[in-house]
N, C-alpha and C positions, 0 to 999 in steps of 0.2 A: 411199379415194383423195381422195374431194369434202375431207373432214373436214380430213385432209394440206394441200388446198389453202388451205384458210380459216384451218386453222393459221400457216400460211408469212405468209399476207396479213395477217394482226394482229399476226405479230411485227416484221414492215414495218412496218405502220402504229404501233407502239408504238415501235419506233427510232429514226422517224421524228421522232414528238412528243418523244420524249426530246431528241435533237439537237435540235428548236426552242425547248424550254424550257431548256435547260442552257447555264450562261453559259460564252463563251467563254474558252478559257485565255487565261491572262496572258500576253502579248505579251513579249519579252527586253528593248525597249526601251518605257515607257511613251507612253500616245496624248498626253498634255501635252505629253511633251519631244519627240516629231515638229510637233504642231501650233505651240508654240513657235521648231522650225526653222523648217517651212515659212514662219513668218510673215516669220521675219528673211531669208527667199530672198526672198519677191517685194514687201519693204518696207524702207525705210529706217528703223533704230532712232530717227532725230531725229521721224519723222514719227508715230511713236505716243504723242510728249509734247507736252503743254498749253501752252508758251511762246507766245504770241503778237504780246507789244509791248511797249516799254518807254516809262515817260514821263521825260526830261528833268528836267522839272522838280518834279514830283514824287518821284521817282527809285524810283517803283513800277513792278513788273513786274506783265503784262497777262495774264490766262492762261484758257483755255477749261474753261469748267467742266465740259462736257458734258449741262447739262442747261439749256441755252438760258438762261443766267445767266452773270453776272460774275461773276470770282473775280482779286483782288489780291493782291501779294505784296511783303513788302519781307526785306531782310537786312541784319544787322548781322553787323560783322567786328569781332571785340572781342582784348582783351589777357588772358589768362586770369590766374589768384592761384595763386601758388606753393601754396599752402594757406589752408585754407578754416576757416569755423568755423557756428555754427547760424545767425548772423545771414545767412550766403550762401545758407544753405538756404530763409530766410525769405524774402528778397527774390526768389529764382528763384521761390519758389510765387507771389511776390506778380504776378509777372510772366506768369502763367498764367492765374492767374485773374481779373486784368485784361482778358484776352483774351474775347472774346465768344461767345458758343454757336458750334459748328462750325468754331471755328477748330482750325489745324492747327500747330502749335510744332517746329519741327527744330535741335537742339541738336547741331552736328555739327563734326567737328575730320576735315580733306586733311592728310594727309601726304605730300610729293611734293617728289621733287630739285630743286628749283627752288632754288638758291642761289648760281647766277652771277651775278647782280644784282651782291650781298649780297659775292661775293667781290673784284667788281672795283671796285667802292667801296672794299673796306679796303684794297685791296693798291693805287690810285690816288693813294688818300691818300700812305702812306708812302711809296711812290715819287715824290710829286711835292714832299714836301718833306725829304728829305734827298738829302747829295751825296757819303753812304759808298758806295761801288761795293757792297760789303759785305755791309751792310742792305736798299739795291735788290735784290739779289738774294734775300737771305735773304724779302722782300715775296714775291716773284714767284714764287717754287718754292713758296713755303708756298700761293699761291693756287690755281694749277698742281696741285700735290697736292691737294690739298680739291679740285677740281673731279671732278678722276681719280677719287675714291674716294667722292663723290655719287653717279657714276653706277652704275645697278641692275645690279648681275653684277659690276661694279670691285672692287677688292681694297678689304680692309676694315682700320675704324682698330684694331682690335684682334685681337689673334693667335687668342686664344681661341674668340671669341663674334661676330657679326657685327655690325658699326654704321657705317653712315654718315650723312655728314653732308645732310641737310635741311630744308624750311621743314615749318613747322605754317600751317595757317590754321582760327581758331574765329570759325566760323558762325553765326549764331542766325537762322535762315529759318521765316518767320511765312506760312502762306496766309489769306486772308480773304473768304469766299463772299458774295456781295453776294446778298441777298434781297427788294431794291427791285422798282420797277417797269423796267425796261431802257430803257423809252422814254421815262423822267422826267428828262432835264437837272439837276432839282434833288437831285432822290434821290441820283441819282450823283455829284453832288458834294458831301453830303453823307458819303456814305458814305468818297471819299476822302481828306474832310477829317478823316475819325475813323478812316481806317487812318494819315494821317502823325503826328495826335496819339496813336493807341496808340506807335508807333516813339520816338517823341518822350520818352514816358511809360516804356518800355522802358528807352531809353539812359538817362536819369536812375536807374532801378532800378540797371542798372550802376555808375555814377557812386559809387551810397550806399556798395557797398559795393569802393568803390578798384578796379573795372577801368574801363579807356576802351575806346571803343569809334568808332566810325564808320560810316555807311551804305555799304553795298556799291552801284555804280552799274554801269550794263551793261558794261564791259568787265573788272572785275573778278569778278561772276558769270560770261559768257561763258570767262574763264578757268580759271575752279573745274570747270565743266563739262567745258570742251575737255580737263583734264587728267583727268577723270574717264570721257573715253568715247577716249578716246587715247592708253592705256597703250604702245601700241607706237610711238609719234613722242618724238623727241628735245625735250626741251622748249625748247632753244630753239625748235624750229618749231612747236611749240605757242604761245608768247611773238610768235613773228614775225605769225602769222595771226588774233592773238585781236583787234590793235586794227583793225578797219574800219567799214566805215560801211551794213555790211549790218544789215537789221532781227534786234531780239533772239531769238533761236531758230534763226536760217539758219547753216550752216557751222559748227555746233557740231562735228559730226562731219566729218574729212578726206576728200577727195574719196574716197581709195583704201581708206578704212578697211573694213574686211568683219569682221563681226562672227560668229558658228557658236554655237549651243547643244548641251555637252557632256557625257556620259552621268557624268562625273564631278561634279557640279553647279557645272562652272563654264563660264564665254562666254567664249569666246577672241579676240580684237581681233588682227588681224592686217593687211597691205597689200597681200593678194593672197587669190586665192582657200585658204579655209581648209578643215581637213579637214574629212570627214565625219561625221555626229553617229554611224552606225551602225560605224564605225572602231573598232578597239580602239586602247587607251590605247597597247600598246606601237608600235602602228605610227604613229600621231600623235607620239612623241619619237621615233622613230630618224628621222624624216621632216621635223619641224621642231618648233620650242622654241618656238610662238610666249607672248603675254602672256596671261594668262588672270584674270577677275575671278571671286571665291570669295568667295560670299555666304554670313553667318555671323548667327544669330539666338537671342538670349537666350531661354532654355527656363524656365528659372528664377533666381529670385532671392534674394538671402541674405536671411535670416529680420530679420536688423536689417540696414538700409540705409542708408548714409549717404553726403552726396558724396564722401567720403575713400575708397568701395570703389571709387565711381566711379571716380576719377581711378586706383584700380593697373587699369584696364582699357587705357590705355594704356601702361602697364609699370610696374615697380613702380621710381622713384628709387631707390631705395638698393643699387639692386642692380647687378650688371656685366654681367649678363646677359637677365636678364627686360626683354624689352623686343617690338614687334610691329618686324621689322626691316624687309620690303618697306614700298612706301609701301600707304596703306590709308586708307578712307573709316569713319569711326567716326561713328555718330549715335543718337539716339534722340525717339524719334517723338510727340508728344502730340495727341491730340484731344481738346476741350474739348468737354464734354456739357450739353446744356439741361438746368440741374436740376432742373427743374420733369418733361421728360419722364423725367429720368434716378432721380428720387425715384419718379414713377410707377411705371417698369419695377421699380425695385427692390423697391420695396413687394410687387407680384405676385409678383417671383420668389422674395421672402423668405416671403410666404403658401403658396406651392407647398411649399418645405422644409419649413415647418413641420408641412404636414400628411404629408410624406413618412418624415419625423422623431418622430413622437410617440411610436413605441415608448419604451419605457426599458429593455427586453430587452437585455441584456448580451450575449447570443449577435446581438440585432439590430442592435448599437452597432460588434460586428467586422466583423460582414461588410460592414455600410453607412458606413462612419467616413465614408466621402469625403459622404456625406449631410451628416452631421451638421459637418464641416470648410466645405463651402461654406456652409453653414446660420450657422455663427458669422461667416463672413468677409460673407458678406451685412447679417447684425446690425451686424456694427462698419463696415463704411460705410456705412449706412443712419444711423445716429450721427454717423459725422465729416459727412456732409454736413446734419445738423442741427446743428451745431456750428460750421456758416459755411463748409466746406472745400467744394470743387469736384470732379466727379468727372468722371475721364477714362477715355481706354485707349491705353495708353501702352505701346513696345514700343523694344529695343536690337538695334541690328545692326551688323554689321563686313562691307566686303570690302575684301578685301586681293585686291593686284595681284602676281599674281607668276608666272614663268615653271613653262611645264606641269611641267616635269621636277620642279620643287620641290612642288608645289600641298600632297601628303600631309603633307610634313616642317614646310611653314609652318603648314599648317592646324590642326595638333595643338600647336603653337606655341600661336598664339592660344588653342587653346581651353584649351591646360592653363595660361594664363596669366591667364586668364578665370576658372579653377575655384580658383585662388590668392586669387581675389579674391571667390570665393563665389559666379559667375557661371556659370551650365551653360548652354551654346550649342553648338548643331547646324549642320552644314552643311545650307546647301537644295541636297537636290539633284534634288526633283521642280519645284520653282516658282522655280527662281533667275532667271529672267528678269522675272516680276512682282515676284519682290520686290527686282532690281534695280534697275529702271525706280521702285521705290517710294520706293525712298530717295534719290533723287536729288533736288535742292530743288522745291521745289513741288510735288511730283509724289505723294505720298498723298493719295488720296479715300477716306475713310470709307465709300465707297460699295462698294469694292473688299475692307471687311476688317470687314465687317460680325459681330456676335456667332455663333459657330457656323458660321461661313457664310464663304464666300471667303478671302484666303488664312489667317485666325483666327490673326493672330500679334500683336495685339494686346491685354493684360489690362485690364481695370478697375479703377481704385486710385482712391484721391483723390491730391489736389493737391498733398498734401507729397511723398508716394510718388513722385510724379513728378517734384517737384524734385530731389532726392535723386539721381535718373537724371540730369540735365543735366552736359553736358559742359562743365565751367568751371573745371579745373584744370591746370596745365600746367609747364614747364620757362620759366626767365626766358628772354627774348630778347635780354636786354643791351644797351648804348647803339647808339647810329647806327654803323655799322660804318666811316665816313668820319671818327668821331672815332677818339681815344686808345683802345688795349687792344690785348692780345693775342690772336688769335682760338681761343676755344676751343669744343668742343662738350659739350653736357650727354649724360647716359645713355642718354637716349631720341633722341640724332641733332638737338638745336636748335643752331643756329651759335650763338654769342652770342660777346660783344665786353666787356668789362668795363673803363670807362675810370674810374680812380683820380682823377682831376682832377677827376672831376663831386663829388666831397667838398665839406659846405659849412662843416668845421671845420677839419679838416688834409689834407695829404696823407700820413701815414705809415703803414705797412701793415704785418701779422706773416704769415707762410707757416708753417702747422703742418702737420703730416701724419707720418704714421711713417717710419724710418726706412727708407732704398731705396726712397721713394714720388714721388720727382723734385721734392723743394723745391729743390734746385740750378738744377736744370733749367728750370723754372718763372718761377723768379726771373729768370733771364740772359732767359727770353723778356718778363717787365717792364720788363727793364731796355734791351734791345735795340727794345721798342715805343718807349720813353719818346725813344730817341735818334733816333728813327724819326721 
């Protein structure tokens, strides 16, 4: 009976230690995507980014570095090249590696309804100088319609496929970490005197090769923002509340705006209180449709790169259908690395493979390829950055804005439009809140996405690699929409205006196209601007 007892007590005792050393099962909802709710319940999403101030006259933005240092920022809004050639590729690297150790490069294209402006400039025009009842009319429905069919959910210009019409805006958002002494007056203005001459140095790289460009100033970042964290406000009330006199960073986000992290991996923006993370999908759509942002991130890349793959990441021109139709934030990320530290690490880690690697076993070469594949890729840029090149870690992302009910149909959208173009990209949907908050301008720290470590969605390439990745292609804009033209839009959803007059030899034109392709149709609308 003693024995019986002692028996019972150590199979206790062994139960016991079993449950304290055996790990817990897996939760249904991951502990990131609760402590990611939690944070956006008792925080406001403006308040966990780095915007701090903007200068006037500098027209640099101020930003917290978090490690008791200065970090500056500026942005260019440039005019993208229908098509590109090596020399584009050459000057984008030139433009990177220009850039100083630690710096952070964001090469990024908004796509967003914003095209009332843009419509009531062209349809102002022609109504205010003709006196055909006719043609004023035919201005004002045409404006009317295009507005209708900008908006997200509106009926679309095509029967088929869906497209509407709105703006592009290309990016070029630079951070720059100040490594001075903070309490030195001179330091600090040196250092801002050689963040406005890199910009400076920048816009001229633009210039060489035929894009224009311009400095972004705080109400037009304040805007890129307000439309990027306020998918669910009508833009003109995004337009209404972007020009004030409040400091740079405040009021980014709407008073009402509530934000939810979604077991789908996507944040849903809504102006009331939003569901809950633990909710299933179907009782969040019978319950309400709200906006939701679906964060998208290049897994791999095509074996040859060029900016021409780049540019079908936003749809492919020639096509009527391939195109990303919600609006959507496309960018891709560069860190510039000290070569000096970056030749170091390399050196070791190319010493590690090698001795990992030294079999020549044919049976040892199958099983460990991936050995022997990092081993060369290590060698060859270990090489390019003896050969003058610059090395970074450079990483592409998409989110597209689009309502819940749709989220699956868009997302597979992009990404099979993405693998058209040799790009394989996954939804995040354990971390889409950092790597949200990442991609927004100024807002990656190298600290956050360190090798192996945090969120690792950044590769190491050189410098060409990464130009290659820059978004600097695009659909034309077409003249002032206040002059001459008809207003039409390109594949991809850009307004544009094409005015015949701006010719500086003749004015004569030919309309080709196949037949039953609307050369009739086309022409009367030349013909009907010109009377306009």
């Amino acid at each position: 009976m003693a024995n019986l007892k002692k028996i019972i007590n150590l199979s206790r005792r062994l139960q016991s230690f079993q449950k304290w050393v055996q790990p817990d099962a897996p939760a249904p909802i991951p502990g990131n995507l609760h402590a990611s709710a939690d944070l956006l319940e008792r925080d406001r999403f403006s308040n966990l980014l780095t915007y701090t101030d903007y200068d006037e006259e500098t027209k640099l933005f101020f930003l917290d570095d978090r490690n008791d240092h200065l970090a500056v920022g500026f942005s260019l809004q440039f005019w993208p090249l229908m098509l590109t050639g090596m020399d584009a590729e050459n000057q984008m690297e030139a433009i990177i590696m220009n850039c100083p150790p630690d710096s952070i490069l964001q090469f990024a294209v908004l796509s967003y309804p914003g095209v009332e402006h843009q419509l009531d400039a062209w349809a102002s025009a022609r109504v205010a100088k003709t006196q055909n009842p006719l043609l004023r009319q035919l201005s004002l429905r045409r404006r009317d319609f295009m507005k209708y069919t900008a908006i997200q959910g509106g009926p679309s210009l095509l029967p088929q496929a869906e497209l509407h019409p709105r703006s592009f805006m290309y990016l070029l958002n630079v951070r720059l970490p100040f490594k001075g002494d903070p309490n030195s007056s001179q330091e600090i203005d040196m250092f801002l005197k050689q963040a406005t001459d890199l910009r400076n140095s920048t816009q001229g790289a633009f210039q060489s090769v035929g894009m224009s460009s311009r400095v972004v100033d705080k109400d037009q970042m304040t805007l890129a923002l307000r439309v990027l964290l306020n998918p669910q406000v009508p833009m003109a009330v995004i337009e209404e509340n972007t020009l004030s006199d409040l400091p740079f960073g405040v009021g980014l986000l709407e008073k009402d705006t509530r934000m939810a992290v979604l077991r789908n991996g996507g944040i849903a923006f809504g102006s009331k209180v939003l569901p809950d993370l633990d909710a299933a999908t179907e009782v969040l759509t019978a319950e309400t449709d709200p906006m939701v942002a679906m964060s998208l991130t290049v897994d791999a890349l095509p074996s040859l790169l060029s900016l021409n793959n780049t540019a079908q990441m936003l749809g492919d021109p020639a096509s009527r259908e391939d195109r990303i139709a919600p609006p959507f934030w496309i960018y891709t990320t560069i860190h510039v690395l000290d070569s000096d530290k970056a030749s170091e690490a390399l050196t070791m880690k190319l010493g590690s493979l090698n001795k990992q690697a030294m079999s020549d076993s044919p049976w040892y070469r199958s099983m460990m390829s991936h050995l022997f594949r990092r081993r060369d890729d290590a060698t060859y840029l270990l090489e390019q950055l003896h050969n003058g090149k610059s090395l970074v870690r450079a990483y592409s992302g998409l989110t597209i804005y689009t309502p819940l009910s749709r989220t699956k149909r868009d997302v597979e959208v992009a990404t099979g439009l993405w693998r058209k173009a040799g790009f394989k990209a996954s939804l995040e949907k354990f971390i889409h809140l950092p790597v949200f908050a990442a991609s927004l301008p100024f807002q990656y720290n190298p600290e956050m996405d360190p090798p192996n470590r945090g969120m690792q969605r950044a590769t190491t390439m050189h410098s060409l690699n990464a130009a290659c990745l820059a978004h600097v292609q695009g659909d034309w804009g077409g003249h002032a929409p206040d002059q001459g033209g008809p207003l039409l839009v390109s594949r991809r959803g850009q307004i544009a205006s094409i005015d015949l007059l701006k010719a500086t030899t003749n004015y004569n034109f030919v309309v080709v196209a196949a037949s039953g392709a609307g050369k009739s149709f086309f022409t009367n609308e030349l013909v009907s601007d010109f009377l306009s």
